[in-house]
C-alpha positions as CSV (number, residue, x, y, z in Angstrom):
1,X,21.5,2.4,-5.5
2,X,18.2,3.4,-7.2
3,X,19.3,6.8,-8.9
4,X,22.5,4.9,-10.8
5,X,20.3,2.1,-11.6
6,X,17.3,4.4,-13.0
7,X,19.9,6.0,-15.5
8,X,20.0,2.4,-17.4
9,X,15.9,2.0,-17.4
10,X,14.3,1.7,-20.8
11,X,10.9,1.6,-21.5
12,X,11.1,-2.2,-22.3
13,X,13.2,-3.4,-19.2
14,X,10.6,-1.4,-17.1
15,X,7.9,-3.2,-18.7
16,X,9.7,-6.5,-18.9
17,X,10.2,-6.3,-14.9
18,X,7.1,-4.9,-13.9
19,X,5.7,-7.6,-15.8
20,X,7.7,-9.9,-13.6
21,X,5.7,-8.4,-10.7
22,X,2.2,-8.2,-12.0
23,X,2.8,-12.0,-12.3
24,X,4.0,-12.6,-8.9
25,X,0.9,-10.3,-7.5
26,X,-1.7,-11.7,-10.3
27,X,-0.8,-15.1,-10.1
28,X,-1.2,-14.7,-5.8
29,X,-4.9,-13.1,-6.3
30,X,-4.2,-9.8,-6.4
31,X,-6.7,-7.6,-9.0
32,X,-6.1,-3.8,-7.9
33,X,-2.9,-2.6,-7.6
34,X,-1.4,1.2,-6.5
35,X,1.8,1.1,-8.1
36,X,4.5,4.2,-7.0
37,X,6.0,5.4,-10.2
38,X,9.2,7.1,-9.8
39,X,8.8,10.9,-11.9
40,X,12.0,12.8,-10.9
41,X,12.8,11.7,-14.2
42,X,12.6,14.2,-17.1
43,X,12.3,11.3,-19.6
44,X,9.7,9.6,-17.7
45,X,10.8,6.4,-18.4
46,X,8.7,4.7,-15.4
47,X,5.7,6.1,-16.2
48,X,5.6,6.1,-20.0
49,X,6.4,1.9,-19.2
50,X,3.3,1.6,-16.7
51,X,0.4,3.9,-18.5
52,X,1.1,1.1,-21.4
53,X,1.2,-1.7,-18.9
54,X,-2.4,-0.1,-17.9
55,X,-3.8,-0.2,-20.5
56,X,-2.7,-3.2,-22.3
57,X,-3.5,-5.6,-18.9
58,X,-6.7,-3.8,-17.7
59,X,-8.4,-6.7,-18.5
60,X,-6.5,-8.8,-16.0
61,X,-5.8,-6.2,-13.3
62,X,-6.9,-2.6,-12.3
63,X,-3.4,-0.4,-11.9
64,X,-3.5,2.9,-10.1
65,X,-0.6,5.0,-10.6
66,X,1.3,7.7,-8.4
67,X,2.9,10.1,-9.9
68,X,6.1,9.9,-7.0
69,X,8.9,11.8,-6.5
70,X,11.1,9.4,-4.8
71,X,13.7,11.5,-5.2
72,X,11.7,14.3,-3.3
73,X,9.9,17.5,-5.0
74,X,12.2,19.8,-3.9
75,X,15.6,17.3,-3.0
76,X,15.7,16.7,-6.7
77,X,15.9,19.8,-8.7
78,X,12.5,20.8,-10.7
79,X,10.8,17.4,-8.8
80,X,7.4,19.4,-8.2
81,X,7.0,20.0,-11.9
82,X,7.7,16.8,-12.9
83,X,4.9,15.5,-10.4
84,X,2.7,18.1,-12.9
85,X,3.5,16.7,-15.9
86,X,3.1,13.4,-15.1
87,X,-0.7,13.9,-13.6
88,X,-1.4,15.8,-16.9
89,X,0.1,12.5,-18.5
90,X,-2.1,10.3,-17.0
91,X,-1.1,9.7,-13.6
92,X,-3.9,8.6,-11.2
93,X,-2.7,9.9,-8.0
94,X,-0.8,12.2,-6.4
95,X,2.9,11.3,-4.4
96,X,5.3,12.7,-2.3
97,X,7.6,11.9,0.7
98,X,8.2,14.3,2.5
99,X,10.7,13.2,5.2
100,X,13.2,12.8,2.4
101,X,13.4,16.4,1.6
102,X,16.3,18.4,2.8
103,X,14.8,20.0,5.7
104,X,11.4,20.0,7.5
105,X,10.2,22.8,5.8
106,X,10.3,21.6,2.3
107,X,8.6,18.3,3.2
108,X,5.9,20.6,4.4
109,X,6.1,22.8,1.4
110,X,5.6,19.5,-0.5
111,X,2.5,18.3,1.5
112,X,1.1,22.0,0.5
113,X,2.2,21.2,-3.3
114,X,0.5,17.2,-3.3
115,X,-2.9,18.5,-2.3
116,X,-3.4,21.4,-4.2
117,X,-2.2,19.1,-6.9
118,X,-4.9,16.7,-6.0
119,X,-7.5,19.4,-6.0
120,X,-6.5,20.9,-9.1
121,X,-6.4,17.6,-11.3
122,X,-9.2,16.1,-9.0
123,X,-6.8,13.1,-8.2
124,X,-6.4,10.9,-5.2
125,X,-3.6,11.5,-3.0
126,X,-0.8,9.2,-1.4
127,X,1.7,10.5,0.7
128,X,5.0,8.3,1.9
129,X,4.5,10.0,4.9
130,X,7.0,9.9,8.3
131,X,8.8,6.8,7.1
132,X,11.1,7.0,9.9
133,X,11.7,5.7,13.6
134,X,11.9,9.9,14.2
135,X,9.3,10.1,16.8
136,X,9.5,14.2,16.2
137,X,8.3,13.7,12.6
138,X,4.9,15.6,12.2
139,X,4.1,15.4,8.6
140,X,1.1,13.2,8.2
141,X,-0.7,16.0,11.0
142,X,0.2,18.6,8.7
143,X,-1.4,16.2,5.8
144,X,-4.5,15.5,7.9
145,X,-5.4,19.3,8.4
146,X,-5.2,20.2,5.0
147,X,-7.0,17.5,3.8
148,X,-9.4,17.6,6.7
149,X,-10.3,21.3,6.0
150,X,-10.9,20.7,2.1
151,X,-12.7,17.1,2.9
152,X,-10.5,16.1,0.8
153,X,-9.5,12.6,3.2
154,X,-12.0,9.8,2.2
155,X,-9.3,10.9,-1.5
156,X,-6.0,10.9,0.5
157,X,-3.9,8.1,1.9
158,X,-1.2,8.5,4.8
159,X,1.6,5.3,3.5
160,X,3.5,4.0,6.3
161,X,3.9,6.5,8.8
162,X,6.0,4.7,10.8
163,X,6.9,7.3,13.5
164,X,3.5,7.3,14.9
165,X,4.7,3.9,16.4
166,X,6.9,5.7,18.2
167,X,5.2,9.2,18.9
168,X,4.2,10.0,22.7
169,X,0.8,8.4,23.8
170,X,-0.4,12.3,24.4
171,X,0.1,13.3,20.9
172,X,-1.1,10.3,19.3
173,X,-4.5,10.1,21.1
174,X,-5.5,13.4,19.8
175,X,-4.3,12.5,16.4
176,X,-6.3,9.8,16.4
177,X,-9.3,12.1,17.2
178,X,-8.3,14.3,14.1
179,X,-7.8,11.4,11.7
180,X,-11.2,9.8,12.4
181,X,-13.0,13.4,12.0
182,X,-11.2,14.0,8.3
183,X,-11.4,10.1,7.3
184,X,-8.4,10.0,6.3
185,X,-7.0,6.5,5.1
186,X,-3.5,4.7,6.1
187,X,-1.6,1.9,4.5
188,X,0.9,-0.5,6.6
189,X,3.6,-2.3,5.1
190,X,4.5,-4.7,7.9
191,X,6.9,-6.8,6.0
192,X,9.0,-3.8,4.4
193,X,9.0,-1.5,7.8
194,X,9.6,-4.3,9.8
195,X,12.9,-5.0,7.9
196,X,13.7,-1.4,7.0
197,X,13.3,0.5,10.5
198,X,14.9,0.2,13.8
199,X,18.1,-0.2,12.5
200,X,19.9,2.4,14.4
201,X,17.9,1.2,17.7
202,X,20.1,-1.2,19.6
203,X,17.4,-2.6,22.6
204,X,14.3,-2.4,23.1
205,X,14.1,-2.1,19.0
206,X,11.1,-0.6,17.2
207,X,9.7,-2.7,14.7
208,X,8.5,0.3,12.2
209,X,4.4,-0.4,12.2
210,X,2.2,2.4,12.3
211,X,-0.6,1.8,14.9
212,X,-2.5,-0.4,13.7
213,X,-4.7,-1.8,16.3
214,X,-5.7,1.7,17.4
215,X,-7.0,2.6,14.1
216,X,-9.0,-0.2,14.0
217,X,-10.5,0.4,17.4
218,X,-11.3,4.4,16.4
219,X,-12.7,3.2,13.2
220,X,-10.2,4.9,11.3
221,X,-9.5,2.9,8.0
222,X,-6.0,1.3,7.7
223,X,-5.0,-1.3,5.0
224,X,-1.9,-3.6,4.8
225,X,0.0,-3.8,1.9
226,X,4.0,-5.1,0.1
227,X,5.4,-2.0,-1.0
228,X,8.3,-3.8,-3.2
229,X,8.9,-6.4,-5.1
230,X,12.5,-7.8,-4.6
231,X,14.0,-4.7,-4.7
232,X,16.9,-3.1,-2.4
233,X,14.1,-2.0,0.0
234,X,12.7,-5.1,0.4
235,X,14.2,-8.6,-1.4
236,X,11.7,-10.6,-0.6
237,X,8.7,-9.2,-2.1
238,X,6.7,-11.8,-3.9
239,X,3.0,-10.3,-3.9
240,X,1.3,-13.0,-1.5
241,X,-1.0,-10.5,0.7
242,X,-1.9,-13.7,2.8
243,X,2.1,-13.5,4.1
244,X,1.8,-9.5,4.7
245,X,-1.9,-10.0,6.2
246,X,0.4,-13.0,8.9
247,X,3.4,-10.3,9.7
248,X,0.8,-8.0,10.0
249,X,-1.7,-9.4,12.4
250,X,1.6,-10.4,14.4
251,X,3.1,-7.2,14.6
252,X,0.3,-5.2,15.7
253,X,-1.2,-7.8,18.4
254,X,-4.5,-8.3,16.7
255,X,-5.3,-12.0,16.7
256,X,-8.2,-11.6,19.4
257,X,-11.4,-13.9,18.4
258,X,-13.1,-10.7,17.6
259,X,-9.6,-9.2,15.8
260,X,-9.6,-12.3,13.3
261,X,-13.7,-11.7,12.1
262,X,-12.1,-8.5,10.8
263,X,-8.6,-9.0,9.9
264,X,-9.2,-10.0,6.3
265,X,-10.6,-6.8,5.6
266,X,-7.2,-5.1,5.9
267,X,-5.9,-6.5,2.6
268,X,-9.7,-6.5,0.7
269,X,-12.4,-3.9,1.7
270,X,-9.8,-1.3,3.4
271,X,-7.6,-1.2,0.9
272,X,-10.4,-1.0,-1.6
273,X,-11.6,2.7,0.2
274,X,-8.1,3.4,-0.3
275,X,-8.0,2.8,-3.5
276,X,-11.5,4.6,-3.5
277,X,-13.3,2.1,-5.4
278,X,-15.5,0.5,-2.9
279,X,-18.4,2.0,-5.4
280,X,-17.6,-1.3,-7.8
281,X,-16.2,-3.2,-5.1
282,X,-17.5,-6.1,-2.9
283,X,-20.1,-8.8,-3.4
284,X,-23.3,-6.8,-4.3
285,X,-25.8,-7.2,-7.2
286,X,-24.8,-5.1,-10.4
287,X,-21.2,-5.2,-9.5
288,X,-18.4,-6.9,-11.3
289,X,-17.9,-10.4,-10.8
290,X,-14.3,-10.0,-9.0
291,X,-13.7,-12.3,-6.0
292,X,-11.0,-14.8,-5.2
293,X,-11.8,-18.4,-3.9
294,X,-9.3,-19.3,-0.6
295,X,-8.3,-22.2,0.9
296,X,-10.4,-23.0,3.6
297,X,-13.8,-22.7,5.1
298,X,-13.9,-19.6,7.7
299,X,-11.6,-16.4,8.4
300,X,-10.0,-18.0,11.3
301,X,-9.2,-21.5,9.1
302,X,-7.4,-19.3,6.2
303,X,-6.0,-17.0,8.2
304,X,-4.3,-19.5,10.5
305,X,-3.6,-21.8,7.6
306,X,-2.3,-19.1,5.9
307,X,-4.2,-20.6,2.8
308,X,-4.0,-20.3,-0.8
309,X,-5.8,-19.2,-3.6
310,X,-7.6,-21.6,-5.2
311,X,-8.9,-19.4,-7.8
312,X,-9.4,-15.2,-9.0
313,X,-12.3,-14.8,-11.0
314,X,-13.0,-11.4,-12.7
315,X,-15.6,-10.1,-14.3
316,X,-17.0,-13.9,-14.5
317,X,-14.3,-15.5,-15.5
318,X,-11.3,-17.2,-14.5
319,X,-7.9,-15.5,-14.4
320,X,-6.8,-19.3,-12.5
321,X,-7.9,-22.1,-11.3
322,X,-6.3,-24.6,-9.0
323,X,-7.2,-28.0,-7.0
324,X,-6.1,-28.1,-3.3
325,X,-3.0,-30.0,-2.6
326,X,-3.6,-33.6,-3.3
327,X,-1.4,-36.4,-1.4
328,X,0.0,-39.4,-3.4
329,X,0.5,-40.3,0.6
330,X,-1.6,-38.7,3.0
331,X,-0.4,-38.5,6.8
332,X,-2.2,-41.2,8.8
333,X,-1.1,-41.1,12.8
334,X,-2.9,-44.7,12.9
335,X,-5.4,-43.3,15.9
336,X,-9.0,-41.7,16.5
337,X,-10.3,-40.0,19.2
């Protein structure tokens, strides 16, 4: 669907939609967002849409741009270049995905191509990497020992990589090894990978999350995130991290007493080293004033509440505001104990 529909973008209906997003994400708390620009484009549509969009809302929200091939580097003709280009136009980061590329040895060729591009240009690097229920799909080990012998990982982000759900206990263990030695960073999507994978399983069926509660344990540094906006990938997309963070925490079994002191971290301080911006992040003297106000009075009363925002504040002022939910009639069960 999404290479017919790309042929009708304009510059305008890119920003008018994306606009539609930003809202949804803004308006939910979000302030950083890592948007996945499609460049196998030779007009650049996308991308000439978004470095405007950054600019002209940078007051509101911090947007990261990936100069992705969705169509795939080599799968669509001339796709590496076009990565190129759109780093030298201002792209922030570096894509790819390799598992969509015709065979395994061009995904690998395009791992090779993302971080020398990332070394070259000095950008961060985010790789859709073994989106797939193929537990045979090796490309984010190829990923860590490139990045792993340049240090290059604290810079580089592994998306999804869905197939290490599934990959053999053996194999995964000493992955895990290798990941924490080059710090190399992950993103989850639980609500898109939940809905997209396991579709040719009949029963058991995987549910298409990476593993996230062994990352966590290794101290490996894993974020969750919504990697579309009501979009043929996902429909239901609406930017509330609070509704990823519950799928999340559900999916991967971490709701321990000790699991919940730290769960909030995986949509705020982990996705901030992923974003690599945890120099200006967090609540320290001489940093921004950014923060967001929830619902509720401890981890475990928002998280179980799945609570709202009540209000984003950046850089000392309010984005919004909000008053809790007020009752015209309040619930009274008539009894005290």
């Amino acid at each position: 669907m999404w290479p017919k529909f790309k042929e009708t973008l304009t510059v305008e209906s890119v920003k008018r939609l994306a606009v539609k997003g930003l809202m949804d994400e803004v308006s939910r708390g979000v302030q950083h967002i890592r948007t996945h620009i499609d460049v196998t484009d030779p007009k650049f549509t996308g991308l000439k849409a978004m470095l405007e969009l950054r600019d002209e809302l940078k007051d509101k929200v911090d947007i990261q741009i990936v100069a992705f091939p969705q169509q795939g580097m080599y799968t669509y003709k001339g796709g590496r270049e076009l990565v190129e280009e759109a780093l030298k136009m201002g792209a922030d980061v570096v894509g790819g995905i390799p598992h969509y590329e015709p065979a395994r040895e061009f995904g690998e060729k395009s791992i090779h191509e993302a971080v020398k591009l990332g070394l070259k240009y000095n950008k961060l690097i985010d790789i859709h990497c073994d989106e797939t229920d193929d537990p045979q799909s090796r490309f984010v080990e190829l990923l860590n020992a490139l990045v792993l012998m340049e240090d290059y990982g604290a810079k580089t982000t592994a998306s999804h990589t869905c197939s290490f759900g599934s990959a053999d206990n053996s194999y995964a263990y000493r992955m895990l090894d290798l990941f924490k030695k080059s710090k190399l960073n992950f993103i989850s999507c639980p609500t898109e990978n939940i809905y997209l994978q396991g579709r040719q399983d009949s029963y058991p069926k995987r549910r298409g999350i990476t593993r996230v509660k062994e990352f966590k344990e290794y101290g490996i540094n894993v974020a969750f995130a919504q990697d579309s906006i009501n979009d043929p990938w996902y429909p239901m997309g609406n930017g509330n991290m609070m509704n990823v963070l519950d799928n999340g925490i559900h999916i991967a079994q971490i709701m321990s007493s000790e699991d919940i002191k730290t769960d909030l971290d995986l949509i705020t301080v982990n996705g901030a080293r992923c974003l690599n911006i945890q120099d200006r992040y967090g609540l320290d003297v001489g940093k921004d004033a950014n923060f967001i106000v929830l619902d509720g009075d401890s981890p475990f009363d928002v998280i179980r509440n799945r609570a709202g925002v009540l209000a984003s504040v950046r850089k000392g002022e309010y984005l919004f505001k909000q008053k809790p939910v007020e009752y015209d009639v309040e619930l009274d069960l008539g009894v005290n104990y």
